[in-house]
N, C-alpha and C positions, 0 to 999 in steps of 0.2 A: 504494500500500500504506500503509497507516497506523502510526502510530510503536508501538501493541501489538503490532504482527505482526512490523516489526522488530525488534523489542528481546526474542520469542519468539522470532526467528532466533537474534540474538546468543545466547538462552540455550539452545540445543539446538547451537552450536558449530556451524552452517554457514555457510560462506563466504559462502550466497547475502545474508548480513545485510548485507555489507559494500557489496555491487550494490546493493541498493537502499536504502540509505544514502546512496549515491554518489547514483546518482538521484534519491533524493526533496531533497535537501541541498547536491551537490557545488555546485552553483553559488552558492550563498551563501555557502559557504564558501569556495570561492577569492577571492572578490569581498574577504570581509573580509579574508582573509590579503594578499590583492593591494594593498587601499589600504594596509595597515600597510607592505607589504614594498616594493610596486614593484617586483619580480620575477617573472614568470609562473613558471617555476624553481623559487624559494626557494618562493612559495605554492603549488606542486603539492609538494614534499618535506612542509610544513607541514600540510598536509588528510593526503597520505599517513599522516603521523606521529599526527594525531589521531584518525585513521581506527583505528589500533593501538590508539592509549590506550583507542577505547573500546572495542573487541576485550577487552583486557585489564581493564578496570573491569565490562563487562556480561557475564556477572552476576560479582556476586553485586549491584552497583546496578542499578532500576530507573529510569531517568532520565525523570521528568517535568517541563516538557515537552525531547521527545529534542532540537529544536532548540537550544534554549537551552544546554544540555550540551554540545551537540556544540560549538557557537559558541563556548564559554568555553575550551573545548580546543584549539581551532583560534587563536583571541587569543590563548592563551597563548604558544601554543608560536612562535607569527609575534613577541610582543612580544619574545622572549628570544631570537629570531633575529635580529628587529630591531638589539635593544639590544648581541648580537655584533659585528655587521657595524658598526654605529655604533662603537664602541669600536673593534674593527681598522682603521675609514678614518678617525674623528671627523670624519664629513661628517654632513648632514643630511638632509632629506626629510620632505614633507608630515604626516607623522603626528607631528613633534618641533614642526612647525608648531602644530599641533591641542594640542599639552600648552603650548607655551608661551603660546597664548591661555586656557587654564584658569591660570597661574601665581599671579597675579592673585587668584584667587579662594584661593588656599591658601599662598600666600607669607605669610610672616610669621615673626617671630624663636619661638612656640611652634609646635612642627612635629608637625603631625598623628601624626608616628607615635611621638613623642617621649611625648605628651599622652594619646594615643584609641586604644584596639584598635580593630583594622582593623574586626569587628563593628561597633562604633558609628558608625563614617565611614559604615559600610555604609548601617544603618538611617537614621544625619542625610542623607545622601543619595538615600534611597528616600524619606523621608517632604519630602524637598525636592521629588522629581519629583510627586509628589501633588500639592503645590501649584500644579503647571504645565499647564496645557489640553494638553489630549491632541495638538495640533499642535510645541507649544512641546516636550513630552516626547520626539516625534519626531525634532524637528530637534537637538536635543543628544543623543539617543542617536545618531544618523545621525551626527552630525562626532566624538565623543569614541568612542565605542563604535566604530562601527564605523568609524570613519576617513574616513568620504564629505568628497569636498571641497563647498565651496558651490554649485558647479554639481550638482552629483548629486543636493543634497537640492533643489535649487532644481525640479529634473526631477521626485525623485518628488511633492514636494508641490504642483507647483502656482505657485510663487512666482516670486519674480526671484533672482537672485544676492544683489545688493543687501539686499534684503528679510531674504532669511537671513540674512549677514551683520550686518544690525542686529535683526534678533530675539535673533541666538547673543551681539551684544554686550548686550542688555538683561539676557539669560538669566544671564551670567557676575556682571554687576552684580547681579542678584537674589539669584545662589546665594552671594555673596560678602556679601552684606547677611546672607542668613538664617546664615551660618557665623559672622558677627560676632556677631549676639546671642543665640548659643548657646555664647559663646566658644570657637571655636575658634580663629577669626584676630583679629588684632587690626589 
């Protein structure tokens, strides 16, 4: 079924929107909520939950494209379950892994949110991915977005570990170069 005919489900209030939601989606969505969370559990409450929200947001929004929406719903609400569970045990886990290889890039004594509405981070970092070959855009949305460890992208793209690994460290180096001479870090 395709995401207008969904999103005519959602707005006509039948349940069947939620089925094939599930179906066309559930699995990418547990995927993301699972690398953040590492709970089969916590990421079936987390889809559940966003599965609600968009219940509740469609309509009166029309979400184009629905995956992407649904994805941002589903991150969310797995980061702020994460960022729970983290504060109640102060343990860690691969996705605290994945931020503090970005640190790097956005450490510094002027602190982004201190300096930049979150808008403009937005756009210096969309017009940062531009500057990156559609493979290199893949592999950093795959490890920071969605959490994929280096094996994972390494599977879907084709590559070694390795390989990854030293792309995502040039990548960091890059994005950390173009934030210097737009000052943002210093």
């Amino acid at each position: 079924m395709d995401d207008s005919t969904i999103i005519e489900l959602f707005f006509d209030r039948s349940e069947q929107a939620i089925r094939e939601l599930d179906s066309k989606y559930g699995k990418v969505c547990h995927n993301l909520s699972y690398n953040i969370l590492h709970s089969r559990q916590d990421a079936e409450e987390c889809v559940n939950d966003a599965y609600l929200g968009a219940w509740n947001t469609i309509p009166p929004t029309r979400p184009n494209p629905l995956l992407a929406f649904l994805c941002r719903i589903v991150r969310n609400l797995s980061l702020m379950r994460y960022h729970a569970d983290r504060t109640a045990k102060r343990g860690g886990g691969s996705y605290t892994v994945a931020l503090e290889e970005l640190e790097g890039c956005l450490a510094s004594p002027r602190t982004v949110e201190g300096d930049m509405k979150e808008q403009e981070l937005v756009q210096l970092i969309e017009d940062f991915l531009e500057t990156l070959s559609s493979e290199s855009r893949v592999i950093l949305m795959r490890r920071y977005w969605f959490s994929d460890s280096y094996g994972e992208i390494a599977a879907r793209t084709g590559l070694s570990e390795k390989n990854v690994s030293v792309r995502l460290t040039r990548i960091r180096k890059q994005l950390r170069h173009y934030f210097e001479e737009r000052g943002v870090v210093s």
